[in-house]
C-alpha positions, -999 to +999 in steps of 0.1 A: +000+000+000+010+040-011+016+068+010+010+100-004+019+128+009+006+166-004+027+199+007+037+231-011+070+221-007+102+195-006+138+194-001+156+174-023+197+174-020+192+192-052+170+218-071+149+247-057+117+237-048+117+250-006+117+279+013+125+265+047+113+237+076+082+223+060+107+215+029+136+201+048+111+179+068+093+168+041+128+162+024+139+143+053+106+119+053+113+111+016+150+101+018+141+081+048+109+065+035+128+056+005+156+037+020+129+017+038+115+004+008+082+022+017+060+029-020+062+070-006+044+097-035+048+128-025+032+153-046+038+189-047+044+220-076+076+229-102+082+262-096+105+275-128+116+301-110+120+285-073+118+304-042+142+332-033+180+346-034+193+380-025+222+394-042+238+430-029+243+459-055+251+491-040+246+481-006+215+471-012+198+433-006+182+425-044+157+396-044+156+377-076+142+342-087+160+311-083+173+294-115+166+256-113+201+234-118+204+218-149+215+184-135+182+188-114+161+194-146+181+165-159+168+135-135+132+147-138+113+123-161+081+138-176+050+120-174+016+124-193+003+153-199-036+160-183-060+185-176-078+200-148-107+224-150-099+262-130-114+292-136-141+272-156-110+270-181-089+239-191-055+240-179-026+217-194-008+198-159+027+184-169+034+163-141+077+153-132+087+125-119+123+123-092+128+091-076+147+080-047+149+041-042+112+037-036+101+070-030+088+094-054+081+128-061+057+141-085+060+175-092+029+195-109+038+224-136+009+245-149+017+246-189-009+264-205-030+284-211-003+316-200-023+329-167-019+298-152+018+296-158+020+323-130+005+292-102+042+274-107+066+303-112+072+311-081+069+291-042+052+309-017+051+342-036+019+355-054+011+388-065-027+387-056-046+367-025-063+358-063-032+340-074-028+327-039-060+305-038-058+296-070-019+284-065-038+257-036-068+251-060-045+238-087-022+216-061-056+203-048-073+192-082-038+181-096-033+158-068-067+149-072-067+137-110-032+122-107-040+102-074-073+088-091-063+081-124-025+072-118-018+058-084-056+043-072-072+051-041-078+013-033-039+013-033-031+042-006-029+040+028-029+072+041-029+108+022-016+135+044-019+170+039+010+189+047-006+223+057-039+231+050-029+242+014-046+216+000-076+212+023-096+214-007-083+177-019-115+159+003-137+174-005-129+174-045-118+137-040-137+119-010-127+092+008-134+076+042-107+074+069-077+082+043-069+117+053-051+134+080-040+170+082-005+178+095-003+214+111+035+224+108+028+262+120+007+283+147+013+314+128-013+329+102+010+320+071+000+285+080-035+289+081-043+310+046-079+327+048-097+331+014-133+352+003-159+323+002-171+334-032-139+326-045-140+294-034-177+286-045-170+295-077-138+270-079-157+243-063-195+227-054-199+238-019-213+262+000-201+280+032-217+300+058-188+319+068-178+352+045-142+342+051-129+307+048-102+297+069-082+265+055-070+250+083-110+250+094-119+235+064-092+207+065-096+198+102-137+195+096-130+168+068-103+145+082-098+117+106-071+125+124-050+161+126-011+165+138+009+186+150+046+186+153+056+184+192+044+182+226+040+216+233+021+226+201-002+201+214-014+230+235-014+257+213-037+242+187-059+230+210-061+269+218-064+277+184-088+255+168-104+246+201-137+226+180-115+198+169-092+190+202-104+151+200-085+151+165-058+163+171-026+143+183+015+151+186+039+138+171+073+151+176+098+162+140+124+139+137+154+145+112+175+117+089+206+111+101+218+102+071+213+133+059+226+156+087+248+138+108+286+134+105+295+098+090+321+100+108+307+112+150+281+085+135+300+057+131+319+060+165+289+066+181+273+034+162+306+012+177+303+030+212+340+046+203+332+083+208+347+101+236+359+134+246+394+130+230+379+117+195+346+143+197+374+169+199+394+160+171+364+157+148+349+186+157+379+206+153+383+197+116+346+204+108+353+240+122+383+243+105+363+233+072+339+265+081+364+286+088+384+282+056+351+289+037+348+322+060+382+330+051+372+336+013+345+359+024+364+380+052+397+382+068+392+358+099+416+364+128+422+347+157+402+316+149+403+303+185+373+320+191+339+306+194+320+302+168+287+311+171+258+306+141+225+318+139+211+303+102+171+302+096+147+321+078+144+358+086+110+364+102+097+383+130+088+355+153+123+339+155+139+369+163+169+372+149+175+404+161+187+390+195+220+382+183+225+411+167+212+430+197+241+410+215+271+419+189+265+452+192+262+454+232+294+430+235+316+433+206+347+430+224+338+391+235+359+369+219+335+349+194+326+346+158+293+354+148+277+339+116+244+354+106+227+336+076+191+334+062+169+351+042+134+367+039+101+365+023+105+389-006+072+410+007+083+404+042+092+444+045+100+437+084+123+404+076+143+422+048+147+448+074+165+427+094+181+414+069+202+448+065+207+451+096+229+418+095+247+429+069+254+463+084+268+442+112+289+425+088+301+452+076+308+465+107+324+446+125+355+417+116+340+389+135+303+391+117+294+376+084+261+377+070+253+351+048+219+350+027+230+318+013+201+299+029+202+262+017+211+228+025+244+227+021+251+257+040+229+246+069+250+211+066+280+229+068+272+255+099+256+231+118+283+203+117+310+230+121+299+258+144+306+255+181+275+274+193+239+271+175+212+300+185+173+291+187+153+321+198+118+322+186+091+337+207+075+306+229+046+296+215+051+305+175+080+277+170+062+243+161+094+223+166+119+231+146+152+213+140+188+232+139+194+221+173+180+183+162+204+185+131+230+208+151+232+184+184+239+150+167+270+167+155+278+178+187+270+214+186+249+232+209+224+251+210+212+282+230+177+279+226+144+295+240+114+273+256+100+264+228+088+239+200+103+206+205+135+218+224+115+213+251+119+174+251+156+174+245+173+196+258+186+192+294+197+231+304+231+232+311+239+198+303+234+192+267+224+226+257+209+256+272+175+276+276+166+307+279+125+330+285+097+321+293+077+289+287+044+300+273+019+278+264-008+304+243-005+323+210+011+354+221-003+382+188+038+395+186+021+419+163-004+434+187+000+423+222+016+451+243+026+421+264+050+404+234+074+435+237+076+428+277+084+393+268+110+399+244+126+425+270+127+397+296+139+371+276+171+393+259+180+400+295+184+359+301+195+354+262+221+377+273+233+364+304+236+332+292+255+337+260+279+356+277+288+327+304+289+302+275+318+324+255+332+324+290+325+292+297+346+283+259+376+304+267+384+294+301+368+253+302+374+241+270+370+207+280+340+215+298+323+233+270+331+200+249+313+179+275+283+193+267+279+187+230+295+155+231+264+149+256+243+168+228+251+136+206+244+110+232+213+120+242+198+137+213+210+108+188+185+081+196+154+110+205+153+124+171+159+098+144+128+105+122+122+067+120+107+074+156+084+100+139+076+076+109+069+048+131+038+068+146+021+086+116+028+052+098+018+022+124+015-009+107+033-002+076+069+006+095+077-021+118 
């Protein structure tokens, strides 16, 4: 029996078809899956032009479109052409085929007629809340022909909805007990909100509502609901308080395979890592990093910490902590590596964005890096000595740097939040900082947030600076605790844990 899963999104080691965590996750299922031997479909878009880069011309952040890599183009296989009706118009689906093993991904591309071209140009970015809905209508009615008339519903297991983007998918295609919703986000971008005349006009139904939230819509017409750790648990139940008995946790998971050292792994594998080996390791895959930073920027005294903040640039992650500390402490004797990117109409996250580069400019010990993908993260978070995690509690579903950063023995600095919560031990294989709060804080309207975020800069501080300190003058010490970071963190967030509960039954 199939698995097919639906998202807006997915990580591959190659090509640009993500814009951040859903992606990676998703990534990391289908690598996984496919090693297993599991018949995983994941379907999703082709966007020509990808996500996002940034490039600097006159001091000035540029965003432009992504160009997709020929070798990716390459191992794409094109399947049959078919139609779907939007707009009361016939629109031409090419569908492309990757495979991994025996997982694949089929990727949707919207060929003609030339205003639906515009639903696969870009991810995530639309010009219109128009375009928007209509970007999910044609993922949900794709997905819809191609599971029915290609794969068989009497042959799938389970169809998951990754997001509510394509909540639309059960109602166009019904079908007992097969669907389950997984809610990666608390925060609006997650739960998109459309006119219901726009809606009604794309599809038989009628709603009472002038506004149709997604999210409502898929959590009506599933089974079962998910969300992504212990904690969110809470929050959604908060949120979408109507559907509580659906909804169940499961904790993110990453592929070691993909993310850990082969190297920490195997000695951790033959019970052979210790302090002395951990050490050595580590030290080459920061002298790897450093070598890179040295093509960018004259890197001094590379005894320093090395300290790395890399994640997308949005408001509820706060990225301005770190910089807030550079400025306040920029005689400490670290590194600091600041690296994500935006949302192109994110005015407030490109905003930061400069400010990170002013820093780099600034000072010798910053670099700001808008390189945001997979082989950067790889690098930073095998290589750094210090990871930072500081999103406000309650908007971080789980998240996974400090998964992906810990089994390589790098710490993390982290707030109470997401699913740090269940690994980390403060001051023993990582450390917390703020408050543990267990409701949707609005960070855009609360008077309360900016309290918050006053409170928990105070501790973020505090506890940065005794970590440097903590580097220069206990080495050993310092080591202790991310060699810890792999012994604990290891076995907790292998994804086959995660796999093993959304897919009882199928993985044994």
């Amino acid at each position: 029996m199939a698995i097919v899963s639906v998202t807006m999104d997915l990580a591959l080691e190659e090509g640009q078809t993500y814009a951040g965590g859903l992606g990676v996750l998703e990534g990391d299922k289908f690598y996984a899956l496919g090693r297993m031997g599991i018949d995983y479909i994941v379907l999703t878009l082709f966007y020509r032009g990808g996500y996002v880069d940034y490039i600097v011309h006159k001091n000035e952040l540029i965003p432009i479109a992504q160009n997709q890599p020929i070798d990716f183009l390459d191992k794409l296989k094109p399947l049959e052409l078919f139609t779907i009706n939007l707009k009361n118009e016939e629109v031409v689906v090419r569908p492309w085929e990757y495979k991994y093993r025996s997982a694949r991904a089929i990727f949707f591309e919207a060929v003609d007629p030339k205003w639906a071209r515009v639903l696969t140009d870009r991810l995530y970015i639309e010009d219109s809340l128009e375009e928007r809905f209509y970007k999910c209508a044609f993922l949900s009615k794709a997905a819809a022909k191609f599971i029915e008339s290609k794969i068989g519903l009497e042959k799938i297991e389970y169809i998951d909805l990754q997001e509510s983007y394509s909540a639309l998918l059960p109602i166009l295609l019904p079908m007992d007990n097969l669907y389950r919703l997984v809610i990666h986000t608390p925060g609006p971008w997650g739960h998109p909100v459309f006119p219901r005349e726009i809606i009604e006009k794309e599809i038989s139904t009628k709603f009472v509502s002038p506004q149709v939230v997604l999210t409502e819509l898929g959590l009506s017409v599933v089974q079962k609901a998910f969300v992504v750790s212990a904690k969110q648990v809470d929050i959604i139940k908060k949120v979408f308080p109507q559907h509580v008995i659906k909804i169940k946790g499961i904790t993110n998971g990453i592929d070691l395979d993909r993310w850990m050292d082969p190297e920490i792994r195997k000695l951790y594998l033959n019970g052979a890592l210790d302090l002395q080996s951990f050490k050595k390791i580590h030290e080459e895959l920061k002298r790897r990093v450093l070598n890179y930073l040295k093509h960018l920027k004259n890197i001094k005294d590379e005894d320093r910490i090395l300290i790395s903040c890399s994640r997308r640039v949005v408001k509820y992650k706060r990225p301005e902590f770190l910089s807030y500390f550079i400025e306040e402490n920029e005689d400490l004797p670290a590194i600091y590596i600041l690296d994500g990117k935006a949302h192109p109409h994110d005015h407030e996250g490109i905003k930061r964005m400069r400010q990170m580069y002013e820093l780099s400019k600034k000072y010798s010990n910053v670099l700001f890096l808008s390189i945001f993908d997979l082989n950067m993260a790889k690098m930073l978070l095998k290589g750094s000595d210090l990871n930072i995690f500081t999103p406000f509690s309650g908007w971080e579903a789980c998240g996974t740097s400090y998964m992906k950063a810990g089994v390589n023995g790098v710490p993390t600095l982290s707030s109470r939040d997401g699913g740090a919560l269940e690994i980390i031990n403060d001051g023993v294989n990582g450390w917390f900082f703020g408050k543990d709060i267990r409701e949707l804080v609005d960070i855009y309207t609360d008077p309360k947030a900016e309290e918050i975020n006053k409170e928990d800069y105070a501790e973020f501080k505090s506890k940065l600076t005794s970590i440097i300190k903590m580097y220069q003058e206990n080495r050993d010490k310092f080591y202790e605790v991310g060699l810890e970071a792999i012994r604990t963190f290891t076995p907790k967030v292998d994804i086959t844990n995660a796999l093993k509960e959304y897919y009882k039954g199928i993985i044994k």
